[in-house]
N, CA, C and O atoms as a Maestro MAE file, in Angstrom:
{
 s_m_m2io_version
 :::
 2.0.0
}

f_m_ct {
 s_m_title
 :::
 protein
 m_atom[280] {
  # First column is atom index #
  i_m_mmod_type
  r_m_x_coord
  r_m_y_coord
  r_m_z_coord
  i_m_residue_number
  s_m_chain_name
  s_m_pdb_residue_name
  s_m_pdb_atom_name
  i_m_atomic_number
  :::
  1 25 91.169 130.479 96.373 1 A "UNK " " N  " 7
  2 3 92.611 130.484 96.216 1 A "UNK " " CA " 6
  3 2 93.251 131.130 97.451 1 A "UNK " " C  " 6
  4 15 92.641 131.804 98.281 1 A "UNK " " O  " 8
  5 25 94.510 130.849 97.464 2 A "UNK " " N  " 7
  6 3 95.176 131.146 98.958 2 A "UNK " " CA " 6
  7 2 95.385 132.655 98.836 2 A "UNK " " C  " 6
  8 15 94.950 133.085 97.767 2 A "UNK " " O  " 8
  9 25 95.924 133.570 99.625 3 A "UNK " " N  " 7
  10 3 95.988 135.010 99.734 3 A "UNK " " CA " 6
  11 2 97.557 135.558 99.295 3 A "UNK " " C  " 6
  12 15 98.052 136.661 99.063 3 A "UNK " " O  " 8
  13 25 97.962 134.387 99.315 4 A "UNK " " N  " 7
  14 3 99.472 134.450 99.277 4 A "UNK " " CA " 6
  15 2 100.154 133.420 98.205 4 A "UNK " " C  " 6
  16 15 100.489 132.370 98.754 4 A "UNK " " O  " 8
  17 25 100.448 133.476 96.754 5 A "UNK " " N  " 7
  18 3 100.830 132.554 96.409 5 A "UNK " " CA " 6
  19 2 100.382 132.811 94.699 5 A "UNK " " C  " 6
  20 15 99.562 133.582 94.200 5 A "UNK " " O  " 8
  21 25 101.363 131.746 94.050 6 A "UNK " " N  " 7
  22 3 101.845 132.130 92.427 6 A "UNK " " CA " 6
  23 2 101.525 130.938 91.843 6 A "UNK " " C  " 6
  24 15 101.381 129.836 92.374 6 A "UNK " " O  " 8
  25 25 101.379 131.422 90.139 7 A "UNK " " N  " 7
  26 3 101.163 129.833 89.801 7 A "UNK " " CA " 6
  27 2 102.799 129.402 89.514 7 A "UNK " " C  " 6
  28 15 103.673 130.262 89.618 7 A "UNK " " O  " 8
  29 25 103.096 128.117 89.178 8 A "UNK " " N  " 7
  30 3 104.531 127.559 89.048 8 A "UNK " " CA " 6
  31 2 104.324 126.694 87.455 8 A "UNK " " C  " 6
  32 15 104.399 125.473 87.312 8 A "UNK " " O  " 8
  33 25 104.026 127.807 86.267 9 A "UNK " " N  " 7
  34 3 104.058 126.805 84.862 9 A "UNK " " CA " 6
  35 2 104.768 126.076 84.455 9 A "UNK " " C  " 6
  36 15 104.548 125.441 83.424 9 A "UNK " " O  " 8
  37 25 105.938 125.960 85.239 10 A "UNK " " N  " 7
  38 3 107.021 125.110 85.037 10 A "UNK " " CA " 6
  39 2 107.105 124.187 85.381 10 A "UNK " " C  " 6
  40 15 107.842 123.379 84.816 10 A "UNK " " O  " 8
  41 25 106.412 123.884 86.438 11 A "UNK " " N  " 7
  42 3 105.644 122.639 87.056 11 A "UNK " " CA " 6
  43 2 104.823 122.009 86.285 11 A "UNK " " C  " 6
  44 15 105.202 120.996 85.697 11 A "UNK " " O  " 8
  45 25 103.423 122.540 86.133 12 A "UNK " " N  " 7
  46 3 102.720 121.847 85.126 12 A "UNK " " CA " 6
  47 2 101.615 123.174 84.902 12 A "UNK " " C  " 6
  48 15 101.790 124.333 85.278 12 A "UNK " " O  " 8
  49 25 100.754 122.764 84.369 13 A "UNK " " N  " 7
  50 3 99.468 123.367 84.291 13 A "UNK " " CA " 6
  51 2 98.503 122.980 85.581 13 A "UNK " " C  " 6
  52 15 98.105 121.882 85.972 13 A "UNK " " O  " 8
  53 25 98.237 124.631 86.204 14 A "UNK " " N  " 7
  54 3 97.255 124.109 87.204 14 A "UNK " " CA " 6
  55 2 98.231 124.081 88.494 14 A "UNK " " C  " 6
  56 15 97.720 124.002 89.612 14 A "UNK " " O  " 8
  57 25 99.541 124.142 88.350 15 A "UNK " " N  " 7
  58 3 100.517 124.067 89.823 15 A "UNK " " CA " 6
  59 2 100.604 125.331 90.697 15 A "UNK " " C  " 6
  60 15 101.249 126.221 90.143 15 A "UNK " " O  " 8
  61 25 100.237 125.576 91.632 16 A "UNK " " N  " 7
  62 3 100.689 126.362 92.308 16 A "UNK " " CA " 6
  63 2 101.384 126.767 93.563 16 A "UNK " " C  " 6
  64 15 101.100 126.003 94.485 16 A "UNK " " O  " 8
  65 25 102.314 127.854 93.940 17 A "UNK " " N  " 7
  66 3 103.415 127.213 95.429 17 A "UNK " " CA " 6
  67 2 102.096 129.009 96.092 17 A "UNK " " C  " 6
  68 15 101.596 130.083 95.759 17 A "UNK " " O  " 8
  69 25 102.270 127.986 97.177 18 A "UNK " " N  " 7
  70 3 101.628 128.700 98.745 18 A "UNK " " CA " 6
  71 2 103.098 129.241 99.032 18 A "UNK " " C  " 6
  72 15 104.176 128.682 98.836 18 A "UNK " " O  " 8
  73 25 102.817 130.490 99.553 19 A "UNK " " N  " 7
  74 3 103.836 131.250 100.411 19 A "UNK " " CA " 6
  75 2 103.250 131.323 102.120 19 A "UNK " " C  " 6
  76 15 102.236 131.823 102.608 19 A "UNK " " O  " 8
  77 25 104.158 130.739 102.587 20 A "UNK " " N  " 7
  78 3 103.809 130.592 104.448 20 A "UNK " " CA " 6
  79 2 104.636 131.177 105.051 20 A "UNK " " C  " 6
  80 15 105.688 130.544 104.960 20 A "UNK " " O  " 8
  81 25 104.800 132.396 105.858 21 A "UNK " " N  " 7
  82 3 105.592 133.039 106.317 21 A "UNK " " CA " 6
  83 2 105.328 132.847 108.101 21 A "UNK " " C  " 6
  84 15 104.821 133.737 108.782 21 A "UNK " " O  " 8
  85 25 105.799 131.472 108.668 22 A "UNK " " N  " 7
  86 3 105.336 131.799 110.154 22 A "UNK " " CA " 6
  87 2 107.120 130.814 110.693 22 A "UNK " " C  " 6
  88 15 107.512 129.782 110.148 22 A "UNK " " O  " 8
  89 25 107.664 131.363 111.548 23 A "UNK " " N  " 7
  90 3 108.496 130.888 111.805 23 A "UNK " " CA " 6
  91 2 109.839 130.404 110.624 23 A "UNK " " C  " 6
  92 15 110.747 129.578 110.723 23 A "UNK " " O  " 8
  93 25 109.509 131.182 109.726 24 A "UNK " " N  " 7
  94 3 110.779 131.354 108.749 24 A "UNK " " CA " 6
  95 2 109.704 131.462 107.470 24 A "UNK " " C  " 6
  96 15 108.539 131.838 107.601 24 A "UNK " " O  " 8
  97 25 110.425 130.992 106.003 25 A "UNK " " N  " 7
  98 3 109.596 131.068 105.017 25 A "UNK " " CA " 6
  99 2 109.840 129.281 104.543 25 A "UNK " " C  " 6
  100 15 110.881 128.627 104.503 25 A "UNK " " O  " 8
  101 25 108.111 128.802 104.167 26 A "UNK " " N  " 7
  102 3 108.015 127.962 104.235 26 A "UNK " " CA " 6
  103 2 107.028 128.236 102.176 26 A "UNK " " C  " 6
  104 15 106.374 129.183 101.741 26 A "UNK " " O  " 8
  105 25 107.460 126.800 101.481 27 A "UNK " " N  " 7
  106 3 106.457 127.004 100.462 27 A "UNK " " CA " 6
  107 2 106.031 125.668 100.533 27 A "UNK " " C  " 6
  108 15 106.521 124.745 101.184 27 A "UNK " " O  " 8
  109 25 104.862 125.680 99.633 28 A "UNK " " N  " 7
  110 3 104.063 124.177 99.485 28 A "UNK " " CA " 6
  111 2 103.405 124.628 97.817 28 A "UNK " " C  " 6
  112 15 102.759 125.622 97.484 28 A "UNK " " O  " 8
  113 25 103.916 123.363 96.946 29 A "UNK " " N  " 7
  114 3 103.351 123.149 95.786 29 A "UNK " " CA " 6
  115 2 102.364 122.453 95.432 29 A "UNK " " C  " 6
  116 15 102.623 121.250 95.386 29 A "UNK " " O  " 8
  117 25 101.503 122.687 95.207 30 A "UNK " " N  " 7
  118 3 100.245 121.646 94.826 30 A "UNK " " CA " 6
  119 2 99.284 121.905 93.666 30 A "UNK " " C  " 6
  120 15 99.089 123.039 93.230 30 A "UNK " " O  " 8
  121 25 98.985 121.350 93.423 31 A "UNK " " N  " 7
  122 3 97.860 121.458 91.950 31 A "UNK " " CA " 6
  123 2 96.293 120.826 92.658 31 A "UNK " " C  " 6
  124 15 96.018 120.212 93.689 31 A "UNK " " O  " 8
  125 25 95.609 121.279 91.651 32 A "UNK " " N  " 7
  126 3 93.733 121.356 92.279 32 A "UNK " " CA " 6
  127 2 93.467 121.033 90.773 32 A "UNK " " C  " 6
  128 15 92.249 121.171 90.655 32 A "UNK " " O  " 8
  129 25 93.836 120.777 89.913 33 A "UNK " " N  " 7
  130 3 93.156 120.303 88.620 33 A "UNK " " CA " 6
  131 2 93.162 119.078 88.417 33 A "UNK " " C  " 6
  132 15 93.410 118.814 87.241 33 A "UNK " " O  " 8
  133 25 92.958 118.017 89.203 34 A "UNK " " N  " 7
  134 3 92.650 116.986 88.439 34 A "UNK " " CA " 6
  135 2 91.444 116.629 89.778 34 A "UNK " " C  " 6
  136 15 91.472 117.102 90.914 34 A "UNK " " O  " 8
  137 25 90.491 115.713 89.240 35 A "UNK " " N  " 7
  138 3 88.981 115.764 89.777 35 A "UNK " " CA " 6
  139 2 89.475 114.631 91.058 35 A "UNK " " C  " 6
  140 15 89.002 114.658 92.194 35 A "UNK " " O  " 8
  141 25 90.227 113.935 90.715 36 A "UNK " " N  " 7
  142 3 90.530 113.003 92.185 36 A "UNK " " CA " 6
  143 2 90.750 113.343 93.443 36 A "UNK " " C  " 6
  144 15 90.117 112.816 94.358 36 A "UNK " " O  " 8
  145 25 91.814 114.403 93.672 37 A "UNK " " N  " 7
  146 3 92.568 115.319 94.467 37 A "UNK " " CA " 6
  147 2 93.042 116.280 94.173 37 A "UNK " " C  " 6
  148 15 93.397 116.660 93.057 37 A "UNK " " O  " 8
  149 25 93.109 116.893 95.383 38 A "UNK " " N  " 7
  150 3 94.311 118.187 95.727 38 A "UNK " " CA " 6
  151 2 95.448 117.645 96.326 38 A "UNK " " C  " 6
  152 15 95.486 117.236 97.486 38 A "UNK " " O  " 8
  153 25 96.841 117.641 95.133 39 A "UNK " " N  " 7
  154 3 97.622 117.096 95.300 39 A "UNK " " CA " 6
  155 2 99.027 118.096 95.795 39 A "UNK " " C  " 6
  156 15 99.366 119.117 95.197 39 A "UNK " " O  " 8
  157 25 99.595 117.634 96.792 40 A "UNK " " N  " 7
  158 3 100.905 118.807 97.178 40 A "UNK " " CA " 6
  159 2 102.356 117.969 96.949 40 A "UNK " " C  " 6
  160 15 102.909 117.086 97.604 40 A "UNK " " O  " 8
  161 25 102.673 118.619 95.802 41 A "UNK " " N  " 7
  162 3 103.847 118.140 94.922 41 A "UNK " " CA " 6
  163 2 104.928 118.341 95.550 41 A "UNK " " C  " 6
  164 15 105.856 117.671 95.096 41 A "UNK " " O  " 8
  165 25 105.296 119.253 96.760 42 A "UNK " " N  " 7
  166 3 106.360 119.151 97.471 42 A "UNK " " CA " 6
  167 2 106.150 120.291 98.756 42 A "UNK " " C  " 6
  168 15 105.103 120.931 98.668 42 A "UNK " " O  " 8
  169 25 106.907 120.565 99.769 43 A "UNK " " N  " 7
  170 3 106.807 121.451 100.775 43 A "UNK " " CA " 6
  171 2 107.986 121.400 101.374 43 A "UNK " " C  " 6
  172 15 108.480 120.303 101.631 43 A "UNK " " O  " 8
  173 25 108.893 123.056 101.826 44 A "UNK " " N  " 7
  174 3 109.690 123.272 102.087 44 A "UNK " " CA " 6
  175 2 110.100 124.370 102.476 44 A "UNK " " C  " 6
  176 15 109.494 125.412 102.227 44 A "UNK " " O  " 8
  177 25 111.281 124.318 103.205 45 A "UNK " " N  " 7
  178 3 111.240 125.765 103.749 45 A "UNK " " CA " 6
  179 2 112.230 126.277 103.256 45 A "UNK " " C  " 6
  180 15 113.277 125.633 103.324 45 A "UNK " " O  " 8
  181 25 112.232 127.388 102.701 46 A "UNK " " N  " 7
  182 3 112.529 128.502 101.812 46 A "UNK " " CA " 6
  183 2 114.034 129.170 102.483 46 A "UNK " " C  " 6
  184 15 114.117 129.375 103.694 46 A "UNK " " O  " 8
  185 25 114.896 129.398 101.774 47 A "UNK " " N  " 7
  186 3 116.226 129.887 102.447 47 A "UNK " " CA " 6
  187 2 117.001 130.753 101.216 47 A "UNK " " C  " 6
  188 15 118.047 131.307 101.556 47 A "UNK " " O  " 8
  189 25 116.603 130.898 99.932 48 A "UNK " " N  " 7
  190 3 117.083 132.309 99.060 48 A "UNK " " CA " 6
  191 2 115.876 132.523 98.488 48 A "UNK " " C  " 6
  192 15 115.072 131.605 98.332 48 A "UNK " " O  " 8
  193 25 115.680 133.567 98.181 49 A "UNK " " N  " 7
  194 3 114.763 134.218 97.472 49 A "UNK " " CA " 6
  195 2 113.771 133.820 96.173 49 A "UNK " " C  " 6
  196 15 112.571 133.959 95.934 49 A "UNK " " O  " 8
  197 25 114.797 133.314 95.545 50 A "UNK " " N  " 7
  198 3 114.221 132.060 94.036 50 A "UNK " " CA " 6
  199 2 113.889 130.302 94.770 50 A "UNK " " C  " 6
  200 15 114.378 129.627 95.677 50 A "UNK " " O  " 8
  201 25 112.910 130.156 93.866 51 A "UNK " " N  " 7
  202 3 112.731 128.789 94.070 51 A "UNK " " CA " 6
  203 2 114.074 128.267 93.719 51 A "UNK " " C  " 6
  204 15 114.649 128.874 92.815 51 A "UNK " " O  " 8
  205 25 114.615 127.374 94.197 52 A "UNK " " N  " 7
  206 3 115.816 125.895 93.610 52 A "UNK " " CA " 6
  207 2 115.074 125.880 92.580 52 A "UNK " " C  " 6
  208 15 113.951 126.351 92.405 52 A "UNK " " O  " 8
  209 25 116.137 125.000 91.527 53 A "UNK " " N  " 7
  210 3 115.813 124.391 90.895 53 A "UNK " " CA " 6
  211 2 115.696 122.598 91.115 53 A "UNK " " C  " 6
  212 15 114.978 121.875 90.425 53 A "UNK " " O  " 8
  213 25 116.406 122.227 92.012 54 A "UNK " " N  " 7
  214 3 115.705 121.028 92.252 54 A "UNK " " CA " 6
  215 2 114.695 120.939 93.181 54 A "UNK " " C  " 6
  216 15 114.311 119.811 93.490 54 A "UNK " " O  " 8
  217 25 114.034 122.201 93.842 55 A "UNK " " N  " 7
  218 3 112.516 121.767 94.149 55 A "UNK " " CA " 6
  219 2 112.008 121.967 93.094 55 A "UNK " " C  " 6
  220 15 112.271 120.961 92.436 55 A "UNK " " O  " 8
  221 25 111.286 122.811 92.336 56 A "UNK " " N  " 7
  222 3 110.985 122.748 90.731 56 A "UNK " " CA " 6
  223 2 110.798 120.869 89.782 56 A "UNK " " C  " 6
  224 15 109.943 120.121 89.306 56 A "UNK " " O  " 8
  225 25 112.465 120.989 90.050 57 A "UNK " " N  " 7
  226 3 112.123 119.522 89.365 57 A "UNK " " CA " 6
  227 2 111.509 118.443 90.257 57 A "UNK " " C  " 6
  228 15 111.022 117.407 89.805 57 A "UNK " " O  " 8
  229 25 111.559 118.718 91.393 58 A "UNK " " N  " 7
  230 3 110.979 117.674 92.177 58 A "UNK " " CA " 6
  231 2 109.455 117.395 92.139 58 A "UNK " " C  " 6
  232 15 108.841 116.385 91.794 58 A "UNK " " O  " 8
  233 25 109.049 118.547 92.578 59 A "UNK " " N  " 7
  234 3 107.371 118.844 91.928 59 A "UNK " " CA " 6
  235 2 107.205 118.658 90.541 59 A "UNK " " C  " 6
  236 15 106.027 118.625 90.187 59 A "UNK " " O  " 8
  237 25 108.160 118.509 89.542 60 A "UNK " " N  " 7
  238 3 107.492 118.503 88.259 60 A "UNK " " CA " 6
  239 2 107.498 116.943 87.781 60 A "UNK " " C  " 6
  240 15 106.829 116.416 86.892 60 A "UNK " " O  " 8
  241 25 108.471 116.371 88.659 61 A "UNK " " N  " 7
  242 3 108.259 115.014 88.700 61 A "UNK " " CA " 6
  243 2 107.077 114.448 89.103 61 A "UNK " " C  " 6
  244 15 106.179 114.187 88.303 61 A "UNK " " O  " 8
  245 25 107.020 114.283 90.032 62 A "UNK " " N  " 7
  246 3 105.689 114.441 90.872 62 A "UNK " " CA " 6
  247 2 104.180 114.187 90.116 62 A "UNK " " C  " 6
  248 15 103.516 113.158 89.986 62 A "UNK " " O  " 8
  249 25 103.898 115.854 89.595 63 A "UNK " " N  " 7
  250 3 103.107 116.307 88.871 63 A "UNK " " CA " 6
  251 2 103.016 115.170 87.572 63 A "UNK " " C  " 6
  252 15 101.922 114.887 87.083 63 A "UNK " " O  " 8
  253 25 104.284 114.562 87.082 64 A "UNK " " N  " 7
  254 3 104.044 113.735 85.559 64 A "UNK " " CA " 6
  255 2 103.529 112.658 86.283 64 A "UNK " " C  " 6
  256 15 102.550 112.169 85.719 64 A "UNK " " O  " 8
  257 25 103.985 111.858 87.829 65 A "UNK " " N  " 7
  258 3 103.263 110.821 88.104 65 A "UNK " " CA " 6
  259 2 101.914 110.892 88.123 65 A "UNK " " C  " 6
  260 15 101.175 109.925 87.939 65 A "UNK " " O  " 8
  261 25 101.489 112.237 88.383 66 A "UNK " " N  " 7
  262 3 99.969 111.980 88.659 66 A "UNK " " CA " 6
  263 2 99.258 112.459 87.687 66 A "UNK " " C  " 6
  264 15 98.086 112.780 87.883 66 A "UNK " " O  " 8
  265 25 99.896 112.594 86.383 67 A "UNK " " N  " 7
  266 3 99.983 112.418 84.837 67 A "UNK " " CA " 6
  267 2 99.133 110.880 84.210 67 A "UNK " " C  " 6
  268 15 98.144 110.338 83.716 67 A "UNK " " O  " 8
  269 25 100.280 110.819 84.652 68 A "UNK " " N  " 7
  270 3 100.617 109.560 83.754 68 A "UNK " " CA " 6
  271 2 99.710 108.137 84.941 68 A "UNK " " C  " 6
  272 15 99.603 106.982 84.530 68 A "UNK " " O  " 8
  273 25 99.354 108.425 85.878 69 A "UNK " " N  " 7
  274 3 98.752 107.745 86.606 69 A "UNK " " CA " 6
  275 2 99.351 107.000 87.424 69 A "UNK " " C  " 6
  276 15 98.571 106.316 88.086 69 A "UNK " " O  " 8
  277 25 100.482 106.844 87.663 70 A "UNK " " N  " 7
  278 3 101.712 106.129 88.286 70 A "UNK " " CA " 6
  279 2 101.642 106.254 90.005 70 A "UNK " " C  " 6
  280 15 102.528 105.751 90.697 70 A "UNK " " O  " 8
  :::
 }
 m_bond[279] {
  # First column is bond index #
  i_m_from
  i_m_to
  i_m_order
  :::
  1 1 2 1
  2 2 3 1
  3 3 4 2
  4 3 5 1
  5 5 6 1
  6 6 7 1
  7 7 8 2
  8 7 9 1
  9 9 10 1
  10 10 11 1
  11 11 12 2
  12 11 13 1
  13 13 14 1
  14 14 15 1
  15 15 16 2
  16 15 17 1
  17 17 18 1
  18 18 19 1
  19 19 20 2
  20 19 21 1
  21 21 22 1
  22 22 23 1
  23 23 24 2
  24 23 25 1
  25 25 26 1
  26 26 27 1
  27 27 28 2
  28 27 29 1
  29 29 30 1
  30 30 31 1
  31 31 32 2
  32 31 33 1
  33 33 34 1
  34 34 35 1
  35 35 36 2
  36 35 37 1
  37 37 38 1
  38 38 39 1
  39 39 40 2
  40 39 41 1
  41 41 42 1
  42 42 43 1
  43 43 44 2
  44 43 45 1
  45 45 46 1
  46 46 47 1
  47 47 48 2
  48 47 49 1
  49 49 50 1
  50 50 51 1
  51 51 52 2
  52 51 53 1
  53 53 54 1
  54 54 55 1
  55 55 56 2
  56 55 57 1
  57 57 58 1
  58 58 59 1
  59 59 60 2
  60 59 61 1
  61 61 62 1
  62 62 63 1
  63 63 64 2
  64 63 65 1
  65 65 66 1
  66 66 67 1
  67 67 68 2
  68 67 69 1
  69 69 70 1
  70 70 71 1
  71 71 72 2
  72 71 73 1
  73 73 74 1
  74 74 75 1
  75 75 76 2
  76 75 77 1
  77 77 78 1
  78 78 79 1
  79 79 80 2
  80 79 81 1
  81 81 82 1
  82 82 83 1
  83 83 84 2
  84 83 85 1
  85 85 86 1
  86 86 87 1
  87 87 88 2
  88 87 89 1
  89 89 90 1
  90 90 91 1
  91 91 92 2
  92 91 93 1
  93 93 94 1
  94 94 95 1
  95 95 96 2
  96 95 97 1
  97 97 98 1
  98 98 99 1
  99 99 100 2
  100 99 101 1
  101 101 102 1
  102 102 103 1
  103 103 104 2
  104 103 105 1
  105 105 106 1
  106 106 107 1
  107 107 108 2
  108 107 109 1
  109 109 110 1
  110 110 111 1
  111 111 112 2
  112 111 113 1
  113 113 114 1
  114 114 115 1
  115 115 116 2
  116 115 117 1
  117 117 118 1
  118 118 119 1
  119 119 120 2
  120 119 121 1
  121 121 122 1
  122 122 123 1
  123 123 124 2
  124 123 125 1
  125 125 126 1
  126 126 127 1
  127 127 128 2
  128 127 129 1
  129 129 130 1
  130 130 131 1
  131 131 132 2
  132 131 133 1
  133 133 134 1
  134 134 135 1
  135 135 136 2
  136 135 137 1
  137 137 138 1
  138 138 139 1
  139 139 140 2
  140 139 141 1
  141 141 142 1
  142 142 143 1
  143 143 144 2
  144 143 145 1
  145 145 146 1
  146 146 147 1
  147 147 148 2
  148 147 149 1
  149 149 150 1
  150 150 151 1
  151 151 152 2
  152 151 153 1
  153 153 154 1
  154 154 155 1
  155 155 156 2
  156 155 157 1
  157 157 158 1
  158 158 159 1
  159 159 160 2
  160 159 161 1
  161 161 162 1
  162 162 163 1
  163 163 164 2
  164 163 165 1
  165 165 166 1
  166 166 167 1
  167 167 168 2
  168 167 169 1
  169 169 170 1
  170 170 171 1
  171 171 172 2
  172 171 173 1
  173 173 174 1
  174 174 175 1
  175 175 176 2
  176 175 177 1
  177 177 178 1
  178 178 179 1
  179 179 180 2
  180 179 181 1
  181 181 182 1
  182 182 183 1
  183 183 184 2
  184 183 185 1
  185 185 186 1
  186 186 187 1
  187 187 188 2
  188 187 189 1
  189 189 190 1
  190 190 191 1
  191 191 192 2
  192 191 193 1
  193 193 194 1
  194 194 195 1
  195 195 196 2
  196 195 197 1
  197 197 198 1
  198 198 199 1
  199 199 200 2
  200 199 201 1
  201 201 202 1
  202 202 203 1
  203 203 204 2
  204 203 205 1
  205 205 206 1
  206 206 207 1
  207 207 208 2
  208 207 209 1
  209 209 210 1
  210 210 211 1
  211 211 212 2
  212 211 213 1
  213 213 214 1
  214 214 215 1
  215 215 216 2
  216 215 217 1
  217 217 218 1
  218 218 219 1
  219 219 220 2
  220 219 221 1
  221 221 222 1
  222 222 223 1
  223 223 224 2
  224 223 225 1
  225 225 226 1
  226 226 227 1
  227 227 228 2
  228 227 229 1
  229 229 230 1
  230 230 231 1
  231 231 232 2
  232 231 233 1
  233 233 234 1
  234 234 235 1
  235 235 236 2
  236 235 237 1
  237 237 238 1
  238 238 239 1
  239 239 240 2
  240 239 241 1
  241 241 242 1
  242 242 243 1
  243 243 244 2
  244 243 245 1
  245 245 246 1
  246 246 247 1
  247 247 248 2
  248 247 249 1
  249 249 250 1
  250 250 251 1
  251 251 252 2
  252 251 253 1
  253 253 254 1
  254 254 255 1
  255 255 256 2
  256 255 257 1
  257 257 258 1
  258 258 259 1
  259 259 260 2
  260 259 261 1
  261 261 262 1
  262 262 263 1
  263 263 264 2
  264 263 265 1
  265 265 266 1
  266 266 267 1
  267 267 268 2
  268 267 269 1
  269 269 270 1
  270 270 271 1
  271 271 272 2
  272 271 273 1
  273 273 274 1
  274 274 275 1
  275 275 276 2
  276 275 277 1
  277 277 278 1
  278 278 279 1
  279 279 280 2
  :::
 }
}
């Protein structure tokens, strides 16, 4: 697991955002639970303190495609 970084249950089960601090603050969401891939549900660079809520939903979209197999 990365050295830096949270899980996101709101995302899904298994989601988690990387914290990258090099030239501003940068996050990356991705999940490692499903046996096909390591999938990164979104990446972005960070400008208040809380995640958005439409990155959240963006990754949680995401996350149902590779659900649902889509």
């Amino acid at each position: 697991m990365p050295s830096d970084f949270k899980p996101l249950l709101e995302v899904g089960s298994g989601a988690y955002e990387i914290r990258v601090h090099v030239a501003g603050e940068w996050r990356v969401i991705f999940v490692a639970r499903f046996a096909t891939a390591v999938y990164v549900l979104h990446a972005f660079q960070k400008k208040t303190r809380k995640t958005g809520k439409p990155d959240i939903e963006l990754a949680r979209r995401r996350y149902k495609q590779i659900e649902s197999g889509s």
